[in-house]
C-alpha positions in Angstrom: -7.8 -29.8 7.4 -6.3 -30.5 11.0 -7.5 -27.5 12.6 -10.5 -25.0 12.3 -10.2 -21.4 13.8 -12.5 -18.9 16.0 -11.3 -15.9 16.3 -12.9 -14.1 18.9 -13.2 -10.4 18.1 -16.4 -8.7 20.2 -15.1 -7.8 23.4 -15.1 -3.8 24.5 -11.8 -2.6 25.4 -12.4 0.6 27.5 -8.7 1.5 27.4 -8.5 2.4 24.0 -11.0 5.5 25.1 -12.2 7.6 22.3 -11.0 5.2 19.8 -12.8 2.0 20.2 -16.2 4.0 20.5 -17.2 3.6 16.7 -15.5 0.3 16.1 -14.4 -3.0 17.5 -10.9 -3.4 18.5 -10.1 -5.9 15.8 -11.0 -3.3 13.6 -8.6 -0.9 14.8 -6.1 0.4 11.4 -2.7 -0.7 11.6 0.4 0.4 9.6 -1.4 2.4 7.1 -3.7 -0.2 5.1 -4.1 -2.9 7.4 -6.4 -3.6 10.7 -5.9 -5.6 13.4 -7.7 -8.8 12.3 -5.9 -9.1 8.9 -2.9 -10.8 10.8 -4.4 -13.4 12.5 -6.5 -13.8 9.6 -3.8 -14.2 7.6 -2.4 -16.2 10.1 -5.1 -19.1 10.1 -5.0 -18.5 5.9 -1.0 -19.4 5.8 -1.6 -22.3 8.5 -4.1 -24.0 5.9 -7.3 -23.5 8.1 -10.2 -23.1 5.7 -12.8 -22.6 8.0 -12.9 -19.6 10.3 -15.3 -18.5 13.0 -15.0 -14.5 13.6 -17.1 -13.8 17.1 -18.6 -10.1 16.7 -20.4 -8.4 18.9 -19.3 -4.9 20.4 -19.3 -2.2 17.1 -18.8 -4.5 15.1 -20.0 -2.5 11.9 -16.8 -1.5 10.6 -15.4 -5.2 11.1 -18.3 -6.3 9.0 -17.8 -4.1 6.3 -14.6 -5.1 6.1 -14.9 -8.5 6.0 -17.8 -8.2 4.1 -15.8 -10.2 0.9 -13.5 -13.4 3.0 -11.8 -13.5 -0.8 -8.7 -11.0 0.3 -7.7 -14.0 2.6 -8.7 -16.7 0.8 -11.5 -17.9 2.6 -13.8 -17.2 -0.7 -14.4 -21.7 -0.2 -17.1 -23.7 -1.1 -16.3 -26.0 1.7 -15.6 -24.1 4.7 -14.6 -20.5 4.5 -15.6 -17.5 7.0 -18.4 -17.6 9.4 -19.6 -14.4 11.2 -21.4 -15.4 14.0 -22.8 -12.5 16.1 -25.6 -12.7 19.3 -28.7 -14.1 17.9 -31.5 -14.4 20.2 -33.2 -17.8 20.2 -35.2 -20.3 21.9 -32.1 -21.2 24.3 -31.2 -18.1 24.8 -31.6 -14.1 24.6 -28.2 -12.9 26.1 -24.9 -11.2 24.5 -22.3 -12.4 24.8 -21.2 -12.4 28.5 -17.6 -13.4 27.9 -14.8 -15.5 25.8 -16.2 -18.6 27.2 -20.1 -17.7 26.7 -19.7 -16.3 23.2 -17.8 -20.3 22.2 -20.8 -21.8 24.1 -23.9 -20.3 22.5 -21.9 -21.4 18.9 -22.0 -24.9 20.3 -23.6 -25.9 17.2 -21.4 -24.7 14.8 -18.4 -26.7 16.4 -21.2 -29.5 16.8 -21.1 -29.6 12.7 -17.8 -29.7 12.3 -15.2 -32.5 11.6 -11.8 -30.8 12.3 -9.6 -32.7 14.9 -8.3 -29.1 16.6 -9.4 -25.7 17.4 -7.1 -22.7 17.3 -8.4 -19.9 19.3 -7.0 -16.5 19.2 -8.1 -13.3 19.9 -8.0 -10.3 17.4 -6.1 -7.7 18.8 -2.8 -9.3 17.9 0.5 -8.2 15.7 1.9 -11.3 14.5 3.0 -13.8 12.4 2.4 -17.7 13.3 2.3 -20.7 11.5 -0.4 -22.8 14.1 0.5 -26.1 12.4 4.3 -25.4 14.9 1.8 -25.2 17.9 -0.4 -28.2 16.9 2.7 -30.2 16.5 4.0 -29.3 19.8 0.5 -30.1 21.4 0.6 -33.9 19.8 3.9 -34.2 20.9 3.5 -33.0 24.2 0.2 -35.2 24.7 -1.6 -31.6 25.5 -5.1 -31.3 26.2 -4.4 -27.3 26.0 -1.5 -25.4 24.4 -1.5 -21.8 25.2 1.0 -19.7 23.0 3.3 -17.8 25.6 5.9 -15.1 25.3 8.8 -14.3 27.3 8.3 -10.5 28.0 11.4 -8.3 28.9 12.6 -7.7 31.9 11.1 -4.0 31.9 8.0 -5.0 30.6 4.9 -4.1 32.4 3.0 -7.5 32.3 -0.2 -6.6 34.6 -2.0 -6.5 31.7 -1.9 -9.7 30.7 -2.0 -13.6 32.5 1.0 -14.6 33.7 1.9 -17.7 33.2 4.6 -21.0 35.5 5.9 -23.7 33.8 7.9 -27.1 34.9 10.8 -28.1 33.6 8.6 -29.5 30.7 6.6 -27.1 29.5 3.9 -27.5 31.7 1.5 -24.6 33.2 1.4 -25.2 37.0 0.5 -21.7 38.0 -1.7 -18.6 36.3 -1.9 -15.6 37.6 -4.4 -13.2 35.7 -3.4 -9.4 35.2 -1.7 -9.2 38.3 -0.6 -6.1 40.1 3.0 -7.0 40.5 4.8 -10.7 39.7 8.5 -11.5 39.2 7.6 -13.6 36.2 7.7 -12.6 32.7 6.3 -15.2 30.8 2.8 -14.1 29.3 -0.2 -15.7 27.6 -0.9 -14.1 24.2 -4.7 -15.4 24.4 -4.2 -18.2 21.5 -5.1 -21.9 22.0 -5.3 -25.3 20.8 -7.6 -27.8 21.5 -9.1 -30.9 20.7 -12.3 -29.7 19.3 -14.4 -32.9 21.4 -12.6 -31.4 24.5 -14.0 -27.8 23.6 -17.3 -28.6 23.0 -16.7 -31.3 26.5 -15.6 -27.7 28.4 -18.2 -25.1 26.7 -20.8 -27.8 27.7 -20.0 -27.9 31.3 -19.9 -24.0 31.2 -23.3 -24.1 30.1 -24.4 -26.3 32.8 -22.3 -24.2 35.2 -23.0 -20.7 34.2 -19.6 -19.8 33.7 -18.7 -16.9 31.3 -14.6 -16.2 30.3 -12.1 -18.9 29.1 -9.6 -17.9 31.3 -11.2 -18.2 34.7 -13.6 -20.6 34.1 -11.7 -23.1 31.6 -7.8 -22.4 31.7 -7.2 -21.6 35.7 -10.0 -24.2 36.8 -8.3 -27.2 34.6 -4.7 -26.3 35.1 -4.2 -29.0 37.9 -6.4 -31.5 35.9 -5.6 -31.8 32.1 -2.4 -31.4 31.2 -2.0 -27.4 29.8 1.4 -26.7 27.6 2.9 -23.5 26.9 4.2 -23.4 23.9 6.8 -19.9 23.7 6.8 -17.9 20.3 10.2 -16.3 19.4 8.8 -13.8 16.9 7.6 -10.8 17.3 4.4 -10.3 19.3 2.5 -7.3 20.6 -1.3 -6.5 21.0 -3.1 -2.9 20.7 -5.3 -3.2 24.1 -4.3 0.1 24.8 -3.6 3.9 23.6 0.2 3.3 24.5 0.5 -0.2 22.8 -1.4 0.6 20.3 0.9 3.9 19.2 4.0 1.3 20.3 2.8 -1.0 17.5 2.3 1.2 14.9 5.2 3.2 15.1 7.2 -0.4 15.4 6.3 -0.7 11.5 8.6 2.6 10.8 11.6 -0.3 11.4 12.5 -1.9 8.4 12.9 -4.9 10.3 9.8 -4.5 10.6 7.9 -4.3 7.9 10.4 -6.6 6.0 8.9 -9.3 8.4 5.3 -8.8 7.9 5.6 -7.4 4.5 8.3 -8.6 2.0 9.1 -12.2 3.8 6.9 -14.9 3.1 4.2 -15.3 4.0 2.8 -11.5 3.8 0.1 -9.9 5.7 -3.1 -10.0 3.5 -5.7 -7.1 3.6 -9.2 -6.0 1.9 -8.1 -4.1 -1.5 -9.3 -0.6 -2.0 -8.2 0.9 -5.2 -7.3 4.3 -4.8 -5.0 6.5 -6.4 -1.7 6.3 -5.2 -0.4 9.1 -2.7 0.4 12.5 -4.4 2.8 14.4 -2.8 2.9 18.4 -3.8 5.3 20.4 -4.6 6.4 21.8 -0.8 5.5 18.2 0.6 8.6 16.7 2.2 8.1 13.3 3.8 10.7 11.4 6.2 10.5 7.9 8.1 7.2 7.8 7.4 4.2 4.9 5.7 1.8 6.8 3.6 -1.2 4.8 1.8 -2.7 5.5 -1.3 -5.4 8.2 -1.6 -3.6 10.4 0.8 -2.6 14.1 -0.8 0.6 15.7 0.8 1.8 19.2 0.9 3.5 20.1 4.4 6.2 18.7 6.5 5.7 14.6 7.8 8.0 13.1 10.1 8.1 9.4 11.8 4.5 9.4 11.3 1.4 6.8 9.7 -1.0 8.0 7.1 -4.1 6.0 6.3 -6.1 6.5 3.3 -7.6 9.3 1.5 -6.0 11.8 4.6 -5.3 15.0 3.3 -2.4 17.1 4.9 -2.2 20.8 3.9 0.0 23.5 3.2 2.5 24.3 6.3 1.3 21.1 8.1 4.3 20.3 10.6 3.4 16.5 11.3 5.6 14.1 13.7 5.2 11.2 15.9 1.7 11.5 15.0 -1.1 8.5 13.5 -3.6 10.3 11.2 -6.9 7.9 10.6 -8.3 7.4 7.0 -10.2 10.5 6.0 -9.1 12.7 8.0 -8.5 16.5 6.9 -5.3 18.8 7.9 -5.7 22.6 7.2 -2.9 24.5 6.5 -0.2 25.2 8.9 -1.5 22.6 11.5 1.4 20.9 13.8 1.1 17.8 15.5 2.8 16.1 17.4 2.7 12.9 19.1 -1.0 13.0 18.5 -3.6 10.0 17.0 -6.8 12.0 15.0 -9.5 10.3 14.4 -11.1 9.4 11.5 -13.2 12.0 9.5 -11.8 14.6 11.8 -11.5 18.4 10.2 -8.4 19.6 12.1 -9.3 23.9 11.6 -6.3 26.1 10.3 -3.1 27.0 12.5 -4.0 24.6 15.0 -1.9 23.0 17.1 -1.9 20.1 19.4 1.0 18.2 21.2 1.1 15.0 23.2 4.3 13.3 24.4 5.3 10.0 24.4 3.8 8.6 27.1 1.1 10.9 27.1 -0.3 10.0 23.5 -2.9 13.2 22.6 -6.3 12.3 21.0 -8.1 13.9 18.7 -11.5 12.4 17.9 -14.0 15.3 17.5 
């Protein structure tokens, strides 16, 4: 194999408030069945990586569970496969991790082991699809000693989120600019890397020595005027979930069937852990429009442009619209909601009603 992956997948993400309290951010469900880490899972899967590292840390329970069985994306290998590697306290060291860069550097030893050529990093929060063998050929060709995956953003796009990225006439990243209050350029990082893996281990080793924590401040924006750091810009589509209003953004994307014909129905599809449920049951009086309903969900009001996840149960008179309704979760009769995300497990009491608007998504998490 060219290239192993590490996918790093323990940081909190305040942002996503009530919702990121009882599970890690690449846990967070997505389009009905899925969760975040399934695409770039599947991602490093389609690419032919066969060994994955997935960095935990931060609630990571529910991550664990669900990849407690690597088979769903074929990593089920003797050689290789998928590697969990959450703190451990040892000799060396008795800290969390303290950052992107600090959570590579006390797994020094796994990338010590290994024999792969490259390293794809990526961070699992992301909505995409990417075949990494395009970027690795771009690096060779480019003589890289860092690719970073960028995305041209549009023009309206609020970008202080994210680094902001320069480039030459060749490619080349000559400026960075990290979540910046206000820039005139639109050309983001979407936090995945190559990298010579003897160049990793060369950088993690100095941040060791140095004390320096986070991959972007201490390895990107430190090295840009010494090795030679490529963007390399993805035309597909892209979005992360680092925040309530991206997050609802994302999953109401998958109501376009342009949509879910990319990450669905063309090659190569989005892979996910199996649970066999029944299939939906919608009741006589259940009426369902523009809307993704898993299986063990049971219908009986009114569902509009909304996402159902499994085993939900919506009852009689329900008005439901704009709205995201967590696995578990329990309706009463003639409950409406709209523009609202509830929570997992939540027991939404009869004739309630709660409204959000679009850019003022409602939570419901008790």
């Amino acid at each position: 194999m060219k290239a192993l992956g590490i996918i790093l997948a323990g940081g909190n993400n305040k942002r996503l408030k009530e919702l990121s309290r009882r599970r890690a951010i690449a846990a967070m469900p997505v389009a009905g069945s899925f969760r975040a880490i399934d695409f770039v899972l599947s991602n490093m899967s389609h690419s032919g990586i066969g060994t994955v590292a997935v960095i935990t840390q931060y609630s990571s329970r529910s991550l664990n569970e669900h990849l407690n069985s690597s088979k769903w994306w074929d990593f089920g290998r003797k050689q290789g496969g998928m590697y969990l590697l959450n703190p451990t306290i040892t000799p060396e060291s008795n800290d969390w991790y303290r950052g992107t860069a600090d959570a590579i550097a006390q797994n020094l030893d796994f990338l010590y082991k290994r024999h792969e050529p490259y390293v794809v990093i990526a961070p699992g929060d992301g909505i995409y699809k990417m075949d990494y063998n395009d970027v690795m050929d771009f690096h060779s060709a480019h003589d890289a000693d860092i690719t970073v995956v960028c995305k041209d953003m549009p023009a309206n796009t609020d970008v202080s989120r994210f680094g902001v990225v320069r480039t030459d006439e060749s490619g080349r990243i000559t400026d960075w600019e990290e979540k910046p209050i206000a820039t005139d350029y639109r050309t983001i990082s979407t936090g995945i890397y190559v990298i010579r893996r003897r160049l990793l281990i060369s950088l993690m080793e100095q941040c060791v020595e140095m004390d320096w924590t986070d991959f972007v401040r201490d390895v990107i924006m430190r090295q840009k005027n010494v090795k030679n750091i490529m963007a390399y810009r993805m035309n597909s589509y892209w979005t992360n979930i680092s925040t309530i209003p991206a997050y609802y953004a994302a999953n109401m994307d998958f109501l376009k069937p342009e949509v879910r014909r990319h990450f669905f129905y063309d090659d190569p599809q989005v892979q996910t852990k199996v649970d066999d449920y029944a299939p939906a049951k919608y009741n006589p009086g259940a009426n369902v429009t523009n809307s993704l309903i898993a299986n063990g969900v049971i219908l009986n009001g009114e569902v509009d442009s909304s996402i159902i996840f499994r085993k939900a149960y919506v009852g009689n008179g329900c008005r439901i619209h704009n709205s995201i309704l967590f696995a578990d979760s329990y309706i009463s009769d003639n409950v409406v909601l709209e523009n609202c995300i509830v929570e997992s497990g939540v027991n939404i009491p009869e004739g309630a009603e709660y409204r959000g608007i679009p850019d003022n998504i409602r939570i419901i998490a008790e």
